[in-house]
C-alpha positions in Angstrom: -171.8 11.5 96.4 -175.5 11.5 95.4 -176.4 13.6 98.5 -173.6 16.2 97.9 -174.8 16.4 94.6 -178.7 17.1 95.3 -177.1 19.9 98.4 -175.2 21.4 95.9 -178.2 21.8 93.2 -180.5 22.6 95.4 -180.1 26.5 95.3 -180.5 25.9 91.2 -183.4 23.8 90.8 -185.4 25.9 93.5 -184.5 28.9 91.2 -185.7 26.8 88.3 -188.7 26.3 90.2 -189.8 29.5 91.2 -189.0 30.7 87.9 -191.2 28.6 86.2 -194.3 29.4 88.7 -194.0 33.2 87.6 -193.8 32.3 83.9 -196.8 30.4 84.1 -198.7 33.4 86.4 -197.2 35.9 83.9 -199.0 33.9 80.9 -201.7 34.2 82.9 -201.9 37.7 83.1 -201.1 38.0 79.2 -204.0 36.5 78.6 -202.2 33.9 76.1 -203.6 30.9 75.4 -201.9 27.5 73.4 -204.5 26.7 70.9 -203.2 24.9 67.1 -206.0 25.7 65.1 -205.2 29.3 65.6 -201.9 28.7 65.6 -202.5 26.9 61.9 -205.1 29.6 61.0 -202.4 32.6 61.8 -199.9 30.7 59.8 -202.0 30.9 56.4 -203.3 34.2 57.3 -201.5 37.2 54.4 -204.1 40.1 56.2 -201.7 40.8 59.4 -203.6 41.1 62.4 -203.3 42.9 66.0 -201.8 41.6 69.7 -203.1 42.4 72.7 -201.8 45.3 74.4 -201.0 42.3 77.3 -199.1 40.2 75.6 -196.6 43.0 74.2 -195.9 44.1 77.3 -195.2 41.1 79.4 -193.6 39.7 75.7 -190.0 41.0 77.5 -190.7 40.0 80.7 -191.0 36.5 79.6 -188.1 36.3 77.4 -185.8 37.4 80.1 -187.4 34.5 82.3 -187.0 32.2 79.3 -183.1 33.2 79.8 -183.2 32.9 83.5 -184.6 29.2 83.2 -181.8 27.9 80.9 -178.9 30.2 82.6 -180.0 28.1 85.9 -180.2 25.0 83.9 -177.2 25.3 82.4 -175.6 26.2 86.2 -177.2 23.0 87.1 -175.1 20.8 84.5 -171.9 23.0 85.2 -172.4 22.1 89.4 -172.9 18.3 88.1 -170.2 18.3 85.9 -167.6 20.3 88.6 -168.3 17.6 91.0 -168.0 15.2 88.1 -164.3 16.6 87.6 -162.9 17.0 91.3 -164.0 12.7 91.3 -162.2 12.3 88.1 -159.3 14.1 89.4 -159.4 12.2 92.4 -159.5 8.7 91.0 -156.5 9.7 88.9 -154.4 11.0 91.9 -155.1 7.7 93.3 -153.8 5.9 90.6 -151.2 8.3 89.3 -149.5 8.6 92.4 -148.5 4.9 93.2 -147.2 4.8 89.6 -144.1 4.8 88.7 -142.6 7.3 85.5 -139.7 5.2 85.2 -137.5 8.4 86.6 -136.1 8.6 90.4 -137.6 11.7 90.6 -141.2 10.4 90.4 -141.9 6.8 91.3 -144.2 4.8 93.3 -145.8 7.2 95.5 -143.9 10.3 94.7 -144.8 13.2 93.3 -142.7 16.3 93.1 -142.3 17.6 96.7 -145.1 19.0 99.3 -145.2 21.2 102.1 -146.6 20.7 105.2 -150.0 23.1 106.3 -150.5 24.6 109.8 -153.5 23.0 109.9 -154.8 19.6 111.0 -157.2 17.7 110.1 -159.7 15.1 111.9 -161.8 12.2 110.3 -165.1 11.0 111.8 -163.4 8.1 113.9 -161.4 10.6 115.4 -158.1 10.2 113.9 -156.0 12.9 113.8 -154.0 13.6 110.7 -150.8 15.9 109.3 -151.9 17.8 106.1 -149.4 18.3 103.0 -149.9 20.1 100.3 -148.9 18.8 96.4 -147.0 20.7 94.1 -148.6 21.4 91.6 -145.0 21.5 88.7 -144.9 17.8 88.5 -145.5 15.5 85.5 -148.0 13.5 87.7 -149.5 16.7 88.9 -150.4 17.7 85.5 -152.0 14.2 84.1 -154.0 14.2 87.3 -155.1 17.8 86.2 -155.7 17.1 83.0 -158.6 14.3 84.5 -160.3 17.6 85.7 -160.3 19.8 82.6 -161.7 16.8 80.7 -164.4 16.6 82.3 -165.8 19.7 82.3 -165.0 20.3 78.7 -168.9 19.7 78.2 -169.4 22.8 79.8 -166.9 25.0 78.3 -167.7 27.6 75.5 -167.0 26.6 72.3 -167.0 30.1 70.6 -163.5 31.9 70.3 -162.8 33.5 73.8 -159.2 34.4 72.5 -157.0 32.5 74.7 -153.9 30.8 73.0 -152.2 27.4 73.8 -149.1 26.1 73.6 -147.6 23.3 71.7 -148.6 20.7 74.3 -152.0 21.8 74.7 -152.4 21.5 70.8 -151.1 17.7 71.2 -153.9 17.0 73.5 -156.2 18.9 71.1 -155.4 16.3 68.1 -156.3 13.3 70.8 -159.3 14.9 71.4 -160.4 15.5 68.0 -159.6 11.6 67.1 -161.6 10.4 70.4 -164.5 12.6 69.2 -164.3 10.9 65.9 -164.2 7.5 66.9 -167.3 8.2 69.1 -168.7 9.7 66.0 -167.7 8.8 62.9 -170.5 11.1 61.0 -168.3 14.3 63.0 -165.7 13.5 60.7 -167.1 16.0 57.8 -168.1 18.8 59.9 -165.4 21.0 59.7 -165.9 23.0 62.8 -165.5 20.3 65.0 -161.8 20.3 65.2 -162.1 24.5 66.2 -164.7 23.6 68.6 -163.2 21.2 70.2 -159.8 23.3 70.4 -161.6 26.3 72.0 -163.3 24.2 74.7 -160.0 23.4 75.6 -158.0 26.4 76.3 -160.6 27.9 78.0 -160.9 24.8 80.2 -157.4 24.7 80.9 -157.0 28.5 81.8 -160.0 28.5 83.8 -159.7 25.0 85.9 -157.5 24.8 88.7 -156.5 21.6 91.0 -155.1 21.0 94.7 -154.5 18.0 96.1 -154.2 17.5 100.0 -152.4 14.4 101.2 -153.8 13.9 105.2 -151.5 11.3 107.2 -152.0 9.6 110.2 -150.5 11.3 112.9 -150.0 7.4 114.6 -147.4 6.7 111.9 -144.0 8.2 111.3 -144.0 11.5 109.6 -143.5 11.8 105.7 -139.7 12.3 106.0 -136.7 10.2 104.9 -136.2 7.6 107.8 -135.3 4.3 108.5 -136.8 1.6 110.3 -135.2 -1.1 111.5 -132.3 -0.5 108.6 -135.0 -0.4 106.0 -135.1 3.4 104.7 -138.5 4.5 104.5 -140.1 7.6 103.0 -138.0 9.3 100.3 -138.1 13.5 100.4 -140.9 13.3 98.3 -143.2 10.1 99.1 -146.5 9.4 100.6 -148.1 7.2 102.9 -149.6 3.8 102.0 -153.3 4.3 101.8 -152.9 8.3 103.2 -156.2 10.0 102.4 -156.0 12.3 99.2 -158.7 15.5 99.2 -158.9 16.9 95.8 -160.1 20.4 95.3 -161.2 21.6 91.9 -162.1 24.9 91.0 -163.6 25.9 87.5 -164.9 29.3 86.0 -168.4 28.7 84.5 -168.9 30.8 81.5 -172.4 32.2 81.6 -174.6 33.5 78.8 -174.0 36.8 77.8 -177.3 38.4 78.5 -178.1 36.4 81.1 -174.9 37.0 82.9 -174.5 40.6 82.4 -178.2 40.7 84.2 -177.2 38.4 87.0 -173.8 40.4 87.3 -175.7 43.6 88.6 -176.0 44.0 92.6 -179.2 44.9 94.1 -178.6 47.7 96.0 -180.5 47.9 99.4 -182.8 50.9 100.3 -180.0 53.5 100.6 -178.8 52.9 97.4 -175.5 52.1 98.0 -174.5 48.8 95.7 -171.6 48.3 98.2 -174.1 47.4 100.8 -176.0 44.9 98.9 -176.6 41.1 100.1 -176.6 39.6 96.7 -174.3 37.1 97.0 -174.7 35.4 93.5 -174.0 39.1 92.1 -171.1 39.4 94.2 -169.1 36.0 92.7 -169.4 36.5 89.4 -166.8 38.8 87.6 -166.1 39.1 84.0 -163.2 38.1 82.3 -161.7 39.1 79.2 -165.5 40.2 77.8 -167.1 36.7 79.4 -168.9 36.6 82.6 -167.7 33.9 84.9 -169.5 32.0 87.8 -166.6 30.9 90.4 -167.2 26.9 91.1 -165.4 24.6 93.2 -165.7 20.7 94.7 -164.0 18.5 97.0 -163.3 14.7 96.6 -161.3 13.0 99.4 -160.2 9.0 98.3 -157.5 7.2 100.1 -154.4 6.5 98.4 -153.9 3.3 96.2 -150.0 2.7 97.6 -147.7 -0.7 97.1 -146.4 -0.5 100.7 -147.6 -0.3 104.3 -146.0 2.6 106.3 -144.6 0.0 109.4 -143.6 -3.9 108.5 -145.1 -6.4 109.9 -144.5 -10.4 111.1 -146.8 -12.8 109.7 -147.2 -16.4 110.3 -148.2 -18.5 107.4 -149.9 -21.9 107.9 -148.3 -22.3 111.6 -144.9 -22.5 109.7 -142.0 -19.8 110.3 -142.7 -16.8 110.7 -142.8 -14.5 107.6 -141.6 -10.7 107.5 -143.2 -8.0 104.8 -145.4 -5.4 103.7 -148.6 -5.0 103.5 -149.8 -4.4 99.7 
């Protein structure tokens, strides 16, 4: 996962990089200089005094490089914390799923229903697998989403952004708020916390989304309701033992308003013609409802946690008779 990680930060901390290397040539050229007596002298100083005709004009330059290095930062944290989510998403699919909800509808390894996808799907030792999708209106379905959107809460605006939540999301709100104040009991007198807290979190839930693939081996029988040898096997709606579960999340990264208005604009090319442009980063984000939004996804593929083997198998124990089960 570390590797992943560093691949998908490169493009950020490269950015950060170069950034920083033309703030500190630009400060060059301004001719400023980071001395504290002067700096202590100026403060005491009631006569006024006169900049360099230098420094005021690279003084806007280098604020809107100052934004540029904290945008890319903060894109930085958001890639972390996306790949952050699609693990936590996947680590509660693989534990959700071979739960039982005490219903018949969603036991041990079912979840809702799934539909099967034209494509196939290899791993590296060459075994070919059968891909399913997950619906995604399922009571497992939505705690396993729920893993995602708290985790990237972090990242999430806390200002007002005007979307509105419903009574369940204001439930989840309240657990939140009492989490936060167990972590930190001096939050308790700060009353904008609780708003906070409960703005983070519809904007996290309206802007995260979650698939989950379920990939089975071709080599064992297909996810339908059969019996072997008397003993029904699959139900409509259940999944292999140990099938491999690839988790996709997807989350809207709210950038800064002046930085992402700046970063929203294509370059056009020599013809002047934006529609020709190859500025890809332009081209992703989009604004919506007055915030600008950076398009981020990530992929975590885990193996299912079942109860059951797929076939049964004959087992001898101590030399004795012979001893007929499942693996678990």
């Amino acid at each position: 996962m570390t590797r992943e990680l560093i691949i998908a930060c490169s493009p950020f901390l490269a950015g950060i990089v170069v950034s920083v290397v033309v703030l500190r040539v630009l400060i060059g050229i301004s001719g400023a200089r980071f001395q504290l007596p002067q700096l202590r002298r100026l403060h005491s100083d009631e006569q006024g005094a006169v900049q360099s005709l230098s420094f005021v004009l690279t003084l806007p330059l280098f604020v809107m490089i100052m934004l540029f290095i904290v945008q890319l930062s903060q894109l930085t944290l958001g890639r972390l914390m996306v790949e952050y989510s699609a693990y936590a998403a996947a680590r509660a699919a693989i534990v959700w799923i071979p739960a039982s909800l005490g219903d018949d509808f969603e036991n041990e390894n079912r979840i809702g229903s799934f539909r099967p996808m034209p494509t196939a799907a290899t791993d590296e030792a060459g075994n070919s697998f059968s891909v399913y999708q997950v619906a995604t209106d399922t009571s497992k379905f939505e705690k396993i989403r729920l893993a995602a959107v708290s985790a990237v809460l972090s990242i999430c605006p806390s200002r007002n952004t005007g979307i509105t939540m419903d009574s369940t999301s204001l439930a989840i709100t309240d657990s939140l708020e009492h989490s936060y104040q167990a972590m930190s009991p001096a939050s308790a007198s700060n009353s904008r916390i609780p708003t906070q807290l409960r703005n983070k979190l519809a904007y996290a839930l309206q802007n995260t989304e979650v698939e989950i693939e379920v990939r089975h081996k071709d080599s064992e029988p297909e996810l339908e309701a059969v019996d072997i040898n008397g003993t029904p096997f699959f139900a409509f709606n259940e999944y292999g033992w140990q099938d491999q579960l690839v988790v996709t999340v997807s989350h809207n990264f709210a950038l800064l308003p002046g930085p992402g208005r700046f970063l929203a604009k294509s370059t056009p090319r020599r013809d002047g013609d934006p529609s020709n442009s190859r500025d890809n980063v332009a081209a992703r984000i989009r604004r919506e409802n007055g915030i600008f939004v950076y398009p981020m996804s990530a992929t975590v593929r885990l193996n299912n946690e079942g109860q059951r083997s797929v076939l049964p198998y004959i087992q001898s124990l101590n030399g004795d008779l012979p001893f007929t089960g499942h693996q678990n």
